[in-house]
N, C-alpha and C positions, 0 to 999 in steps of 0.2 A: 238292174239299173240303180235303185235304193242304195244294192249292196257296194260297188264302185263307188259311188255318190262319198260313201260315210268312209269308205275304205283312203279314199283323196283326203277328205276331212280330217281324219284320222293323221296322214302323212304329213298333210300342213301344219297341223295343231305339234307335231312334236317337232318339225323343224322348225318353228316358230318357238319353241320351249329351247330346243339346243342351242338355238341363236342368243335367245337372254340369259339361257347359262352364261353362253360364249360371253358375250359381253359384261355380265358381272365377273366373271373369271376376271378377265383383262385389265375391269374397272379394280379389281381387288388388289390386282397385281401391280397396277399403276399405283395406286394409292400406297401400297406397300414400299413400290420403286421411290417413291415422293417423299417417303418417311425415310425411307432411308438416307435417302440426300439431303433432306434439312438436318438431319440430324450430325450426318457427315459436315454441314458447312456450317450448322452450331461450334461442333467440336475446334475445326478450323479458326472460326471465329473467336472463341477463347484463345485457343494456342495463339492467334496472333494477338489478343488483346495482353494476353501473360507476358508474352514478348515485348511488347508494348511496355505495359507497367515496368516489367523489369529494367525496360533499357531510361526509363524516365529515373525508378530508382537510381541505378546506379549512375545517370548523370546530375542525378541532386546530390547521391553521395560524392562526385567526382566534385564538384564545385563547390560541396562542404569540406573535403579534404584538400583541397586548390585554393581553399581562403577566395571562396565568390568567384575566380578566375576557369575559363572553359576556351579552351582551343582546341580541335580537331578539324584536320584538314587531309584529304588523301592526292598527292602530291606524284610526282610524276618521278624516278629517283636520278640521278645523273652520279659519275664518278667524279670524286674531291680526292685529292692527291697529298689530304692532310695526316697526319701521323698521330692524331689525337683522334677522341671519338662525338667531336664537334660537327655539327651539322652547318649548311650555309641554309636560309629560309629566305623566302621572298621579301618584298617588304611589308606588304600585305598582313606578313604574321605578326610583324612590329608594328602595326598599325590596331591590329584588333588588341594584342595584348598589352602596347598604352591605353588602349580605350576603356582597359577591364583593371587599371592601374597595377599590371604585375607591373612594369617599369619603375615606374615611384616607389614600388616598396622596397627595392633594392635585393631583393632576394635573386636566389639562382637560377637561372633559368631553366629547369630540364624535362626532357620530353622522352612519351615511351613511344618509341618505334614498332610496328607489325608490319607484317607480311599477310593483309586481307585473307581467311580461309579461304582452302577452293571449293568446289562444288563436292567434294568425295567429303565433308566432312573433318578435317582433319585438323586440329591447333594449329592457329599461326604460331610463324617463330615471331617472336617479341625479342626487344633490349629497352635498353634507357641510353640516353645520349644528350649533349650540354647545345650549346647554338653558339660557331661561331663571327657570326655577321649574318643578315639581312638584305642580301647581295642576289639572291638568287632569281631567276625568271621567275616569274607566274606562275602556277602550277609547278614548279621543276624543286626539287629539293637536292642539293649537294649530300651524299653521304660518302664518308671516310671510308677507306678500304676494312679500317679495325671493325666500326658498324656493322660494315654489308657480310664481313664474317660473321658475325654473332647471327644477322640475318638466311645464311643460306649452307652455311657450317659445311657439310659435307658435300653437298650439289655444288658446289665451287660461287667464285662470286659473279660468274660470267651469266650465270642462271639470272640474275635480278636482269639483264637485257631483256629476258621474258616478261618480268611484271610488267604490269601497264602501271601501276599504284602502290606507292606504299603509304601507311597511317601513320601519319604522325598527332600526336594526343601533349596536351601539355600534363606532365605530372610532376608534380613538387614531390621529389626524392625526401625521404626521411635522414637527416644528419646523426654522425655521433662521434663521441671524441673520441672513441676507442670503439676499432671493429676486428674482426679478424676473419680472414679469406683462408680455406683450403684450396690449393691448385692441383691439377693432374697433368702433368705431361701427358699427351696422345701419342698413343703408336708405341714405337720403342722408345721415348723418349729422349734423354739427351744421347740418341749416339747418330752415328753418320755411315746410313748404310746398314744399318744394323749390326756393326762392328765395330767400328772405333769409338770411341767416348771421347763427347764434347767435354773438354773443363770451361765451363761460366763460372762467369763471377754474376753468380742471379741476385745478389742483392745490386749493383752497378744496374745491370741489364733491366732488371725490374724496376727501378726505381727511373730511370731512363723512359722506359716502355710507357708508366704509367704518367711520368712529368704531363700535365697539361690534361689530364684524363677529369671527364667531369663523375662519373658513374661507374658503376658496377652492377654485375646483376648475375645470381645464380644462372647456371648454364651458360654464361657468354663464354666464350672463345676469342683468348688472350694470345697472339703471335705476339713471338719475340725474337728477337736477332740476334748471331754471332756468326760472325766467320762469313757472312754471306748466306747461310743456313736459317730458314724461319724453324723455328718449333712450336709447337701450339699448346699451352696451354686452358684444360678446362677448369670454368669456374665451380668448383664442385659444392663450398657449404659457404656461405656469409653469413656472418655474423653482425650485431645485435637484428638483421633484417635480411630477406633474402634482395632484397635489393639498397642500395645505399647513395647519396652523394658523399663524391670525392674530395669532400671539401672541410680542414683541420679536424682534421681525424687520425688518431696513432692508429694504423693500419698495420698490423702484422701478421704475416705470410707462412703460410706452416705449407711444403711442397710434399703431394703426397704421393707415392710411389707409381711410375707407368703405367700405363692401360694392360701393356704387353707384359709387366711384370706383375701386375693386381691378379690378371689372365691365369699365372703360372703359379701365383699362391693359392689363389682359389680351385684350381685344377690340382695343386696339392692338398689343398684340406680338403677337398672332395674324394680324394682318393686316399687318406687318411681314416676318414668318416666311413667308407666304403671296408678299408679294410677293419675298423673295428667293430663294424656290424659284422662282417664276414665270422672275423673271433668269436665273438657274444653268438653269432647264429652257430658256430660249431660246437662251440660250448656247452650249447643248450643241448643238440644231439647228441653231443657223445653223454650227458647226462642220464638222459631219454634211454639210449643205446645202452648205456653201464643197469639204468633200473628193469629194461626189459630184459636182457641178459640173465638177471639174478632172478628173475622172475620165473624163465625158461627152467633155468638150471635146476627150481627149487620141481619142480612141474618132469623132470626128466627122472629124477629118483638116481635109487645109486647105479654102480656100472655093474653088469655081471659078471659072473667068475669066469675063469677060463674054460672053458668046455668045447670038444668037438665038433657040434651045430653051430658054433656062433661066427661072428664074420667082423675080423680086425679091420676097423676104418682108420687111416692117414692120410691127413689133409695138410696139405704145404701150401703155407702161405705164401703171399707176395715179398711179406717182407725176409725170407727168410726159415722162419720158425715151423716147427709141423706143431700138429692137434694128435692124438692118438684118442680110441675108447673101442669097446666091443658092443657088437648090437647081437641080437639073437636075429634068425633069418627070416623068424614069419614078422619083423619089425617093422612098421610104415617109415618109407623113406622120407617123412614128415617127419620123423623124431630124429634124423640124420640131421632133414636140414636147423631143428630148433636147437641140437648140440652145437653147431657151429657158432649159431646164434648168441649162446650163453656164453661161449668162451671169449672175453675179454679181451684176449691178444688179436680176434678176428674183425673185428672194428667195423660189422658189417650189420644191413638190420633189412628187414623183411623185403622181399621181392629187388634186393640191390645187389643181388649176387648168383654166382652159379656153380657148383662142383660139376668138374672137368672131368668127363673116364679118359685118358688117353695113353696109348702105344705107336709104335710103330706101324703106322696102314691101320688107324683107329681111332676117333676123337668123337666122344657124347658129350652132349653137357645135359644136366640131370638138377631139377631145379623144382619150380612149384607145380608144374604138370607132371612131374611123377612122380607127387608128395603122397599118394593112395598106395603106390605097388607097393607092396613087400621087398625086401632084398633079396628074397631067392630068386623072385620072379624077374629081378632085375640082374639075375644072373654077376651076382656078385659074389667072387671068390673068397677060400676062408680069410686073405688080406688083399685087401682093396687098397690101391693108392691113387689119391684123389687130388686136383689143384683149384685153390678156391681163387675164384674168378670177381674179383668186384666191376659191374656194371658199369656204372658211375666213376670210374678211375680215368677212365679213355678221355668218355664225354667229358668230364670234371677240366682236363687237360686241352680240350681240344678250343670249348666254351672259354676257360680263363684267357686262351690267346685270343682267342675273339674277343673278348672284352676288354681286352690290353691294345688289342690295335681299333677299336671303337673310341674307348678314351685317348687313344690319342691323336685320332682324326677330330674328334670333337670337341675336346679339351684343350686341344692346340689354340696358343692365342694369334688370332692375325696377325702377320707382320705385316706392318704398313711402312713404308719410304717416309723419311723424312716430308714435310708438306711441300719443300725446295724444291724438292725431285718428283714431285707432281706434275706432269704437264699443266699448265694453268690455263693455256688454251690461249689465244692471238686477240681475246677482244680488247673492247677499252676498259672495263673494270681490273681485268688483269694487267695491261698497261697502268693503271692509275695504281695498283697497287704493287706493281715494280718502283714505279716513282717515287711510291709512299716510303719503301722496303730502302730507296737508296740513302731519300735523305735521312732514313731513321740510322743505318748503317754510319752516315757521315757524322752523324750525332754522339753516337757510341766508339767511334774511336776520336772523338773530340776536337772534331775537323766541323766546320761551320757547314749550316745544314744546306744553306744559297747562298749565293754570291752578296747575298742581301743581310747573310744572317748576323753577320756582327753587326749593323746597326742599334744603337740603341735607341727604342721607342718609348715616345714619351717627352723625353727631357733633351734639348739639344740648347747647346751656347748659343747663348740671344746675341744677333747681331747687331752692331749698331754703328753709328757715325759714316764716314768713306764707304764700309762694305755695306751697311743696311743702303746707302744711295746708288750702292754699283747697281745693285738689286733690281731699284727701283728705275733705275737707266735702261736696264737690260731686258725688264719687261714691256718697257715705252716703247723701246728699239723695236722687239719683236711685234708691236701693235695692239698692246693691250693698254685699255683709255686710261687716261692717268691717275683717277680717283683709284679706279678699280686695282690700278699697277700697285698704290700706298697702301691699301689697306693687304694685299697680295704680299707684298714685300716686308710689312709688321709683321705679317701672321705668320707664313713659309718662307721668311729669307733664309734661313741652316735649313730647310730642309731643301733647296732650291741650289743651294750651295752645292750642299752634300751631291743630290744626283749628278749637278755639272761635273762635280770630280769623279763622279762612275761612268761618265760620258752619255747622258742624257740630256741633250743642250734644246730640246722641246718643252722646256719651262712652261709655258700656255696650258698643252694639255697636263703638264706634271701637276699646274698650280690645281687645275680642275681637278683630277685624279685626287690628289691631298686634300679639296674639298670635299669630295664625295667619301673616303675614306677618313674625316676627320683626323688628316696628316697621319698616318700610319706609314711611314715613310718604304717597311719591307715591302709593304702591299702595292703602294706605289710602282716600285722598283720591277719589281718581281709583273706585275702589268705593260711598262713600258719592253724589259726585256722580252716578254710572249708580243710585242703588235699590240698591245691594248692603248683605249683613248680613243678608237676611230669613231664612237658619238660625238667627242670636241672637234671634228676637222670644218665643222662648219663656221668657225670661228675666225674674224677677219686676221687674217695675218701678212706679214710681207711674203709677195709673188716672189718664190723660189727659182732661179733656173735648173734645168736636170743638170747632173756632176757632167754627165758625158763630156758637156759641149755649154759653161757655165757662160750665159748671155749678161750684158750687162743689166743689172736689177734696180730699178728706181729704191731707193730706200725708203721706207714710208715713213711719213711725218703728219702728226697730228693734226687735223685741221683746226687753225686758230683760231679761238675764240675772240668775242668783243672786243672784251677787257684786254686781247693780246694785240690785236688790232691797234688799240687806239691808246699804244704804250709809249708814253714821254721818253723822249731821249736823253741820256743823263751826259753831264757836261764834263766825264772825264770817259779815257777808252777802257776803264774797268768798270766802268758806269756803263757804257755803250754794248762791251761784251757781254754781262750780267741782263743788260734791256734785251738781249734778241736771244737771253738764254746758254743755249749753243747753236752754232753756226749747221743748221738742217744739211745746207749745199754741201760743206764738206766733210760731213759725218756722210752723206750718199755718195762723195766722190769716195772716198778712203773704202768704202763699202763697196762699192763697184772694183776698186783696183784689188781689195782681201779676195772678193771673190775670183778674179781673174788669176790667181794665182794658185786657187786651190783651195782656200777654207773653205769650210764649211759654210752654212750661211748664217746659223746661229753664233757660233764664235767671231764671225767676219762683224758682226751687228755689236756682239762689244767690242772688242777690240776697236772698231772704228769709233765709240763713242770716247772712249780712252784718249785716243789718240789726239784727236780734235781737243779733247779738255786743254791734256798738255799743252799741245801747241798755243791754243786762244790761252792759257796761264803764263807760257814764257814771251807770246806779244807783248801782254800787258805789265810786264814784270820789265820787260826793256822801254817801253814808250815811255819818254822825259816827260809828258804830262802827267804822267801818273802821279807826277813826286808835287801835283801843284799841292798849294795850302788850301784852297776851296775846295778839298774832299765830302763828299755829300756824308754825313752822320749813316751809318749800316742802318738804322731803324728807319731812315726818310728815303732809303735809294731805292725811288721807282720801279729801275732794274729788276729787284730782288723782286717786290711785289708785283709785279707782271710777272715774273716766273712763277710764282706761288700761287698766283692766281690762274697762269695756264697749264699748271699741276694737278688742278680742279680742287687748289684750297681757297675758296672767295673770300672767307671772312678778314676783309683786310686788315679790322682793327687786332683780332688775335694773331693773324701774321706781323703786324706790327712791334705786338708787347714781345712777342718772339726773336724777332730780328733783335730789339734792345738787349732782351736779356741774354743772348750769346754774343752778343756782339757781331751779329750781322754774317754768322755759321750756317751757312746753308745746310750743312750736312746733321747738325744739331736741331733746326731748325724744323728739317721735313721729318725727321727722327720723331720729334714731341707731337709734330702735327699726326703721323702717321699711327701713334698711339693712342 
């Protein structure tokens, strides 16, 4: 009983032991597990802190090379149909970078472009690019088809529909007054088809290409046009900087030979190189070969006399020539093969060769496995005629062609199609960079790039007197308040002009448009021709009837103020016409009857103020009162100033010293006020 009793004890006591092993085990292993994780999420922990530091460095260095200024923004991309490599940014970016005064300092504005890495690791594509307006959505960035090339190069441009985001970063380009670019045509370069050869004139082309260009940047990809044909060239080496602004700088262009032709010289100096190691390597064995030779020959001794034991060897070469010598017959067929060896004309060296026995219904070859026997035993006659066989002459032969059709599967340069004759694929980046490709084409044979393109920006003949008043008539007409009309009519009368004679008789939104583009009159244009303005249609205007079925249309007329209200009646009928202005009723009859005929409704709106003029001028030019002598002084006639004043110019005393000093010229008059 004792003995079960201790024998239990005994069994508790070590499972009770195997368990606290067990469990320090465990404890040991966790604790080991635990080390190893903190240690793993230390290591983490720096890498992101390094990351960290690094990205804080390099954006203190970016804003010590940026002169204090820092813009980064990942921007959503859209396609711009521009021929330069100008960006469109939201307003948002003109807004931070007034705020960091790059504005005010007057310098250039240019930023580097990326394509965010993917998860595999791999470089974005990067460029540099200029800004050309602040126009863009929120998020959205316009980039040029030249751009999204340098962006996606060989994946086409139709790839950036994938991004969700590209980076754009401000960086202030380094200038110089002298740089020079190497370029590489791609592909075959200048030919068509890979046969015919383009003639350019690549300085025209180029200089065309690059008009308006703000940047450069090693690796970008330069399309250029002729004939209808894009060619592309790479930016291979810049100089004084791998990247540069475009801006007074003597920039000269050294074009350096095709991908496809680089391909076939370096496939010839490789196989240059090739063969003059080949030389130098045979060189050295046949040196090898001449000193083992004389080595042999010295090691064989002389030949023996002629005697009736011994056994005449001839061996016929390949090329030709035979070997003669006599051997005695208890001779090792070793000393056979080391005479071949020694004799010079046999070009042959240890284990690369074989002596041939052969006859008619008989062929040995006899080489280093029967370098032991003797020649009796090798049953060789008192003359033996032998052919020496080299190994290596077949293989030598068979190898070189194999390695003539390697190098030329391998060594062959791609031929690539012109970039033209690329499907480009149906999206919109491909559409936008057709557009870009036409009007660059329309440029380069010297044809205007839009309908818009010979305008000149900037500077247009200031209007003044009669036509600065048409102006100012024509936008009352259409309902815009009369303050707003004068200062509309100083600022864009020519440019207001101008669109009327391209047939954009929507002045309202034109004026708006020219505001928002600070009068850029192609932008304008080039707007109104696509639909654009439809944010201004909220803007009061005269009710139009549809063309179909033109209903009669009240003409609108300014509601009268006070001062228009409670206007003295002057005491001649050039006084009375001048008091009520023009005659509202029949500027809307003559308006209703333009319309019923067919105008338009904005040309029906002058023309009917026209009309009305004339006529209220030949009334007053035939009424016999007119000729009385009580003519009221121009600077005191009521008239004038109730019109001036329901022009929304109130200061009556400065209307006043105005009427004196033209002598009562209205069209002078609203001229000075309008300035």
């Amino acid at each position: 009983m004792d003995f079960d009793l201790a024998k239990k004890h005994s069994k508790e006591y070590e499972q009770r032991r195997k368990d606290a092993k067990r469990k320090l085990d465990q404890q040991k292993r966790d604790d080991e597990q635990r080390s190893i994780m903190e240690k793993d999420q230390r290591a983490r922990d720096e890498v992101r802190q390094r990351a960290e530091d690094e990205a804080r460095r390099k954006a203190a260095q970016e804003v010590l090379l940026n002169d204090g200024v820092r813009y980064v923004a990942r921007l959503r991309p859209y396609p711009s149909t521009r021929t330069d490599d100008k960006l469109e940014l939201p307003p948002s970016a003109l807004e931070d970078l007034e705020q960091q005064g790059a504005i005010e300092r007057g310098t250039l504005l240019t930023f580097a472009v990326s394509v965010p890495s993917s998860s595999s690791g791999s470089s974005p594509a990067r460029t540099h690019a200029g800004v050309a307006e602040f126009t863009a959505e929120e998020g959205t960035v316009g980039v040029p088809p030249r751009v999204a090339l340098c962006l996606t190069k060989g994946s086409g441009l139709d790839s950036l529909a994938a991004v969700d985001q590209v980076e754009v970063r401000y960086f202030r380009l380094p200038r110089s007054s002298k740089s020079r670019v190497k370029l590489q045509p791609r592909g075959e370069g200048f030919h068509v088809s890979g046969m015919k050869t383009a003639h350019i004139d690549l300085q025209h082309v180029l200089q065309e290409t690059l008009r308006g260009h703000t940047a450069l940047t090693e690796g970008d990809w330069l399309p250029i046009r002729h004939d209808g044909y894009t060619y592309e060239l790479m930016v291979r080496e810049l100089e004084p900087e791998p990247y540069l602004a475009l801006l007074d700088t003597d920039l000269t262009v050294e074009v350096l030979p095709s991908e496809k032709t680089e391909a076939e010289l370096r496939a010839e100096e490789e196989k240059t190189a090739r063969e003059e190691a080949a030389a130098q390597e045979a060189e050295e064995r046949e040196r090898l070969r001449l000193n083992r030779a004389r080595a042999k020959a010295l090691l064989l001794g002389p030949e023996p006399e002629a005697a009736a034991d011994l056994v005449q060897i001839m061996v016929r070469l390949p090329s030709g020539g035979r070997l003669s010598r006599r051997f005695k017959r208890d001779t090792a067929f070793e000393k056979v093969l080391d005479w071949v060896e020694s004799e010079p004309d046999s070009r042959v060296t240890s284990e690369e060769f074989r002596l041939v026995q052969k006859w008619p219904g008989h062929c040995r070859e006899l080489g280093p496995a029967e370098a032991g026997q003797e020649l009796g035993k090798l049953n060789f006659a008192r003359q033996e005629a032998l052919f020496l066989q080299h190994l290596k002459s077949a293989a030598t032969e068979m190898g070189g062609a194999e390695d003539m059709e390697g190098v030329t599967e391998e060594q062959a340069p791609e031929r690539t199609a012109p970039p033209s004759l690329i499907p480009a694929g149906g999206g919109e980046w491909a559409a936008a960079e057709e557009r870009a490709h036409e009007a660059l084409d329309r440029r380069l044979d010297g044809r205007p790039d839009t309908p818009t393109a010979t305008l000149k920006e900037g500077k247009f003949e200031e209007l003044k007197g009669a036509e600065l008043v048409s102006v100012f008539d024509r936008l009352r007409a259409l309902g815009m308040p009369p303050p707003e009309a004068a200062a509309t009519a100083k600022k864009y009368a020519a440019q207001l002009k101008e669109l009327g004679e391209m047939g954009f008789e929507d002045w309202i939104t034109a004026a708006r448009l020219l505001d928002k583009y600070n009068g850029r009159l192609s932008r304008v244009a080039n707007l109104l021709s696509e639909g654009g303005g439809a944010e201004f249609d909220d803007f009061p205007m005269a009710p139009v009837a549809p063309a179909a079925a033109p209903a009669p249309v009240a003409f609108p007329a300014p509601v009268p103020e006070p001062a228009q209200q409670q206007r003295p009646q002057a005491s001649t009928v050039a006084g009375a016409s001048a008091a009520a202005g023009i005659d509202k009723e029949r500027v809307a009859a003559k308006f209703r009857e333009l319309l019923a005929v067919g105008v338009q409704p904005n040309d029906a709106a002058g023309q009917a103020i026209q009309h009305v003029r004339h006529e209220m001028a030949a009334e007053a030019a035939s009424d016999p009162s007119s000729d009385r002598d009580e003519v009221m002084p121009p600077a005191e006639d009521p008239g004038k100033l109730a019109e001036l004043a329901s022009m929304g110019f109130g200061d009556e005393d400065r209307n006043r010293v105005l009427l004196r000093k033209y002598g009562g010229r209205m069209e002078r008059v609203i001229e000075a006020l309008c300035s």
